[in-house]
RODO-2510 file (C-alpha; in nm, 4 decimals, decimal comma):
residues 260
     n   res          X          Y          Z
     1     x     2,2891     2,5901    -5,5159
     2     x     1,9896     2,3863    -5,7084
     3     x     1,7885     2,2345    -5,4888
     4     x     1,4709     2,0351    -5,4884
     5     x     1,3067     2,2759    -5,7792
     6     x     1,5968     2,3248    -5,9973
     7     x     1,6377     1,9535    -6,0443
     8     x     1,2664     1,8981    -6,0698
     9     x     1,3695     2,1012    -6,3905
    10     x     1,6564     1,8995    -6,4710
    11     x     1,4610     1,6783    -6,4907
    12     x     1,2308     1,7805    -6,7106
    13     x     1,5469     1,8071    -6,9937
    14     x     1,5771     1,4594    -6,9167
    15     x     1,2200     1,4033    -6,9940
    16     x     1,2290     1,6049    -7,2814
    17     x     1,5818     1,5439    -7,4745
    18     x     1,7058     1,2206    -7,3467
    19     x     1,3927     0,9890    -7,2254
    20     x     1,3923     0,7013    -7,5096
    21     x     1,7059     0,8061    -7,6737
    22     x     1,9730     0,5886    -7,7263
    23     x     2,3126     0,7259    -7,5562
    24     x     2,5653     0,6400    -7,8810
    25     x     2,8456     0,8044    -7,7386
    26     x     2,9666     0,9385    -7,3548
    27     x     3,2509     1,1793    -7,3369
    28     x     3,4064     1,2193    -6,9848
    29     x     3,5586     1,5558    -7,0311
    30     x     3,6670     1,5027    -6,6286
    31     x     3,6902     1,2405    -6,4341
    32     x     3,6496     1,4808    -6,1250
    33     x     3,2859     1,4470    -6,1143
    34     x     3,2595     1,0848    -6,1241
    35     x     3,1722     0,8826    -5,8332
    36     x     3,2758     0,5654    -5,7775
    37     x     3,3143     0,4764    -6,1206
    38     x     3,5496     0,5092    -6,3817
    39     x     3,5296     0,6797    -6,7243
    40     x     3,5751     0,3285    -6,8908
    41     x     3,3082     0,1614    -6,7004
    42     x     3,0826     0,4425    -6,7297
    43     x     3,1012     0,4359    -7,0941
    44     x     3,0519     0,0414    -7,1091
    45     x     2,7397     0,0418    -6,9062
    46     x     2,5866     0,3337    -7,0950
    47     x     2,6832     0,3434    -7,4794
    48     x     2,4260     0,1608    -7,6618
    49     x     2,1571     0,1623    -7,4221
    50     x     1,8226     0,4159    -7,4087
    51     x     1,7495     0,6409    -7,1183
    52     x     1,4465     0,5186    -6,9199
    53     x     1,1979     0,7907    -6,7171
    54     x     1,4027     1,0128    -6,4662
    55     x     1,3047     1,0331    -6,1654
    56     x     1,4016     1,2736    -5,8436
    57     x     1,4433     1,2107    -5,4642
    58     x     1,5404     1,5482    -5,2962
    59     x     1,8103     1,6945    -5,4994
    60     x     1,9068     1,3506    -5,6791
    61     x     1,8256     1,2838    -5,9950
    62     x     1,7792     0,9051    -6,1315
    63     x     1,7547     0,7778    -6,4589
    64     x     1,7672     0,4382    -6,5909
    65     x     1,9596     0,2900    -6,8553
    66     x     1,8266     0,0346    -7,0674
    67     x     1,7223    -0,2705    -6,8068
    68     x     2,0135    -0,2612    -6,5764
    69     x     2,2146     0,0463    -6,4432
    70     x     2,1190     0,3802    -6,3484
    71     x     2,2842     0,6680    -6,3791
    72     x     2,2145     0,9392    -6,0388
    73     x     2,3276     1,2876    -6,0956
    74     x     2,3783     1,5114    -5,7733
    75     x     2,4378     1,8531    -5,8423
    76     x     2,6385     1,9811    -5,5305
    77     x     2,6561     2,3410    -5,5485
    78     x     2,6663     2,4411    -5,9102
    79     x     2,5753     2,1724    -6,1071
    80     x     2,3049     2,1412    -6,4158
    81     x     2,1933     2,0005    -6,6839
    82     x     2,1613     2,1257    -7,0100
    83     x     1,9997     2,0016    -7,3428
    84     x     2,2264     2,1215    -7,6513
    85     x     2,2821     2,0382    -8,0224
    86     x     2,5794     1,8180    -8,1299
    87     x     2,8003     2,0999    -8,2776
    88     x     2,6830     2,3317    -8,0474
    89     x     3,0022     2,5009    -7,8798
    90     x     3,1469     2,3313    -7,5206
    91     x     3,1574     2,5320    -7,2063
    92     x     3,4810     2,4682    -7,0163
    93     x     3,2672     2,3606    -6,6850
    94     x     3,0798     2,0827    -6,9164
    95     x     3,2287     1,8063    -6,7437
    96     x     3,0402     1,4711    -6,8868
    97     x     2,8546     1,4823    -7,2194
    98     x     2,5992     1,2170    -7,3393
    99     x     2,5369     1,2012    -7,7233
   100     x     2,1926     1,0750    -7,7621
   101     x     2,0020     0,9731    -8,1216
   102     x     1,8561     1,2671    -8,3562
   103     x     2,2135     1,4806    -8,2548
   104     x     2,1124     1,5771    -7,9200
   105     x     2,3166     1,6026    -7,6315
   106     x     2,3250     1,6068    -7,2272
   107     x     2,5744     1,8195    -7,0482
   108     x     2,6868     1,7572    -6,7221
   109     x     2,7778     2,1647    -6,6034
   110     x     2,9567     2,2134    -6,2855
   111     x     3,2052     2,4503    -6,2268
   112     x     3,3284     2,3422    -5,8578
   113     x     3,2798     1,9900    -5,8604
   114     x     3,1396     1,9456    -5,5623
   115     x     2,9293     1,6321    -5,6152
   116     x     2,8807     1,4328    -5,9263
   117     x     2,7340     1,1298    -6,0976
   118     x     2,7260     0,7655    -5,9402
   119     x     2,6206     0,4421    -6,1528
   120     x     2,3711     0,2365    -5,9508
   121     x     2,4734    -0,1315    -6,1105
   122     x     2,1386    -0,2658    -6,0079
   123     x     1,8082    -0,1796    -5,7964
   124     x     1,9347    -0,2971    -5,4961
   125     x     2,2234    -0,0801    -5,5372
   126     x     2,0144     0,1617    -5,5888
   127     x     1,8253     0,1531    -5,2741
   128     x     2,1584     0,1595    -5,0874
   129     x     2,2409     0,4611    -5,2408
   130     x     1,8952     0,6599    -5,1448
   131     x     1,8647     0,4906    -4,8318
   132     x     2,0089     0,7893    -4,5918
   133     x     1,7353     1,0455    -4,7371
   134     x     1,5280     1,0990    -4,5368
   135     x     1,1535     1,1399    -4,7497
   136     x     1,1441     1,3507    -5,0450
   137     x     0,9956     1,7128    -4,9125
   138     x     0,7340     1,7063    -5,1803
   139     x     0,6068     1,3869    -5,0463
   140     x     0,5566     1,4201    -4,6818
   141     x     0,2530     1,4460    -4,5128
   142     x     0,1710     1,7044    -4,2511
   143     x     0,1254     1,4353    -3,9539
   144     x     0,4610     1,3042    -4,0332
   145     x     0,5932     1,6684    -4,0545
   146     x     0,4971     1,7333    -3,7470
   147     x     0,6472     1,4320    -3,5166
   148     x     0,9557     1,5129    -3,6766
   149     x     1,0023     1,8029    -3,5485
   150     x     0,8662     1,7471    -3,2276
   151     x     1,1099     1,5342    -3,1576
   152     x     1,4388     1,7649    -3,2781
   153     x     1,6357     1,9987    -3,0632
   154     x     1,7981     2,1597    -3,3344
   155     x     1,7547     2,5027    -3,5276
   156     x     1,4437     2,4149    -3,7202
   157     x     1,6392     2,5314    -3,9826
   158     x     1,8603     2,2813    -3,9477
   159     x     1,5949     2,0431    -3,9562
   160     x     1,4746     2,1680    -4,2702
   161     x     1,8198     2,1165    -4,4463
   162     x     1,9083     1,7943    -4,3085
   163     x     1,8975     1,5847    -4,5662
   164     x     1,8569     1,2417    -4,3570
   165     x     1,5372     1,3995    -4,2187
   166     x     1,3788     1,6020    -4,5138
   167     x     1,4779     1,5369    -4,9011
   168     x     1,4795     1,8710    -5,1218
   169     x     1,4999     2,1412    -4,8647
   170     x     1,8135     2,3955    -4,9389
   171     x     1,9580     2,7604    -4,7641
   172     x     1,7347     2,9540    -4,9870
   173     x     1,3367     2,7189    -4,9672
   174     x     1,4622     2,6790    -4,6021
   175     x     1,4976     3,0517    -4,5716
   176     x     1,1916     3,1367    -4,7481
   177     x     0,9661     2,8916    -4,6084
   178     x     1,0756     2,9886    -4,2332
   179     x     0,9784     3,3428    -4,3466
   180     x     0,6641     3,2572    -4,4901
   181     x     0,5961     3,1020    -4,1347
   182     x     0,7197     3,4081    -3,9267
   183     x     0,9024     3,1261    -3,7854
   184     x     1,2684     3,2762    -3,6853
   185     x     1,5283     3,0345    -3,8246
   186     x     1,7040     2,9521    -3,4644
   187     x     1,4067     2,8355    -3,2728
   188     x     1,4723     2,5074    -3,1392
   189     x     1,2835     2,2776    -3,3722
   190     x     1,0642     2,0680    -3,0668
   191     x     0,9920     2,3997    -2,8683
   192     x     0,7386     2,5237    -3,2025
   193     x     0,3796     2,5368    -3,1050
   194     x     0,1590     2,3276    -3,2811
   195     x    -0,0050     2,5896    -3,4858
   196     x     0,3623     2,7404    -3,5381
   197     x     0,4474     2,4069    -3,6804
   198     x     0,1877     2,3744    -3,8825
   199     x     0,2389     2,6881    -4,0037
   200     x     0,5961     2,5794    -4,0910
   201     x     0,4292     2,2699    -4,3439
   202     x     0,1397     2,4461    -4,4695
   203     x     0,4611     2,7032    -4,6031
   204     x     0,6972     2,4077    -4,7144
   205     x     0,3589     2,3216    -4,9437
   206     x     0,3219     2,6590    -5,0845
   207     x     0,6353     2,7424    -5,1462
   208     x     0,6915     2,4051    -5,3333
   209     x     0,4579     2,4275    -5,5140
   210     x     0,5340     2,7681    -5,6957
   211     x     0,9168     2,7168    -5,6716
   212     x     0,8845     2,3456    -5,8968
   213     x     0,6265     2,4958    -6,1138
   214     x     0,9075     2,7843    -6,1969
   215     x     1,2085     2,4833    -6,1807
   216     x     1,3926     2,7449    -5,9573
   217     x     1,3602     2,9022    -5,6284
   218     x     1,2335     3,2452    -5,8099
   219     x     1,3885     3,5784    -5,6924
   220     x     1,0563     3,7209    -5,6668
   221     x     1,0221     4,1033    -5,5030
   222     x     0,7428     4,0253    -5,2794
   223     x     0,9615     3,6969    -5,1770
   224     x     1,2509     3,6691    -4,8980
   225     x     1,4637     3,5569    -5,1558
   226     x     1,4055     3,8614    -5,3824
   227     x     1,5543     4,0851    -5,1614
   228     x     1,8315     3,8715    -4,9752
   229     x     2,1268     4,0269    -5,2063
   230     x     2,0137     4,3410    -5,2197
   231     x     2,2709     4,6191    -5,1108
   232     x     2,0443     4,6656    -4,8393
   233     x     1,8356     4,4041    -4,8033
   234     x     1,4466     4,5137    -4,6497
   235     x     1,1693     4,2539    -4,5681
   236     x     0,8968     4,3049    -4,8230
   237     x     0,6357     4,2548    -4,6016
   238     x     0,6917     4,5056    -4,3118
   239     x     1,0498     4,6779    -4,4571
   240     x     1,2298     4,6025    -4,1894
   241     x     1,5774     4,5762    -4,2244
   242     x     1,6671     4,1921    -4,2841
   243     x     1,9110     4,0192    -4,0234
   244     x     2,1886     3,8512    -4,1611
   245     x     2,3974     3,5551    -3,9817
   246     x     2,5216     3,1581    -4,0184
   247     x     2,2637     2,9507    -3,8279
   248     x     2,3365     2,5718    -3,9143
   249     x     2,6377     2,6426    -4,0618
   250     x     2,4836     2,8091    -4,3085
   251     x     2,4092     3,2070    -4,4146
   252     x     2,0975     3,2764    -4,3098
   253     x     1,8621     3,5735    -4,3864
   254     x     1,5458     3,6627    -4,1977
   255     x     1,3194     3,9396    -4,0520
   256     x     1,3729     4,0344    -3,6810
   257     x     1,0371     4,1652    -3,6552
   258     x     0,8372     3,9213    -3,8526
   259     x     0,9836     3,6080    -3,7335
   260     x     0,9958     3,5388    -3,3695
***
């Protein structure tokens, strides 16, 4: 499921094959992963105007077009977006295709169709649309961190996926940052210690950081999420065996030793 790093590098094929192109053509290849608008208007607003600088909040990426609209991509749980040649050859999941100056195109991927792309008429509309995220993960600052989850009863990681609380955070950086923390992912979020909490940021940070600069959450071997679909899955830092169960609704993977 991309989350805050994988569209940081969407983003960056926005910044590299579509900022100041022209869009001369948009081919809705299925209306399934529109939102709120329709193929026609989406091709009115968008045809004949240049793509400004992209931008991301949590796992939604903006882009204006020309000196109106904006078009927001959210990528559910399979989505991308992919920079290809004109004639290069379709995939069936490309699902919205934007033919930009020089022969270039954008490819809307998705093969569930779980989310999709909006069209933000205006900046106000805009606003309305991001105004349930909570702030972008990347953003926040440790003494905001930390109130936050003083005040939360939940699973802290719940609290880390919420995305009306904290803007980015997935099942996998959620998973690996709790690890990181030795934090285990059921602890009610108010009852960690300060230093535990702190802990918890100072590991959101870190694991950020590597996970944008790779524009994925990297299966690395001496990372949690190297090892979480392996046949049998050890903790590379003390080999336990790694625990396995929904917390939040969602799988979760952890180390009943490390993480308390």
């Amino acid at each position: 499921m991309p989350e805050l790093p994988d569209v940081e590098g969407f983003r960056d094929v926005l910044n590299t094959c579509g900022r100041g192109r022209r869009v001369r053509h948009v081919d809705v290849r299925d209306t399934g992963v529109l939102r709120g608008v329709t193929a026609k208007r989406l091709r009115r607003e968008v045809e004949g105007r240049r793509l400004g600088q992209p931008c991301r909040h949590g796992k939604l990426l903006v882009v204006p077009v020309g000196d109106g609209p904006a078009l927001v991509w959210h990528f559910g749980m399979t989505g991308e977006l992919l920079s290809a040649r004109a004639d290069d050859p379709l995939d069936p999941h490309d699902r919205v295709v934007l033919t930009l100056d020089g022969e270039r195109q954008l490819r809307y991927r998705d093969q569930r169709k779980l989310q999709g792309i909006r069209l933000a008429p205006d900046q106000r509309a805009l606003e309305r649309l991001l105004a349930p995220l909570g702030p972008d993960a990347l953003d926040m600052k440790r003494p905001a961190f930390l109130e936050l989850l003083s005040g939360r009863r939940g699973a802290i990681k719940g609290v880390l996926m919420d995305q009306g609380l904290i803007a980015g955070l997935g099942n996998l950086l959620s998973d690996e940052i709790l690890w990181r923390a030795r934090v285990a992912p059921g602890r009610p979020a108010r009852e960690l210690g300060d230093d535990e909490a702190r802990h918890v940021f100072t590991a959101m940070r870190r694991v950020l950081s590597t996970a944008t600069r790779a524009g994925r959450v990297p299966p690395r071997r001496n990372w949690l999420t190297g090892h979480r679909d392996d046949t049998e899955p050890a903790c590379p830092r003390c080999g336990t065996p790694l625990s396995s169960r929904r917390v939040s609704g969602r799988r979760t993977v952890w180390c009943e030793h490390c993480q308390h």
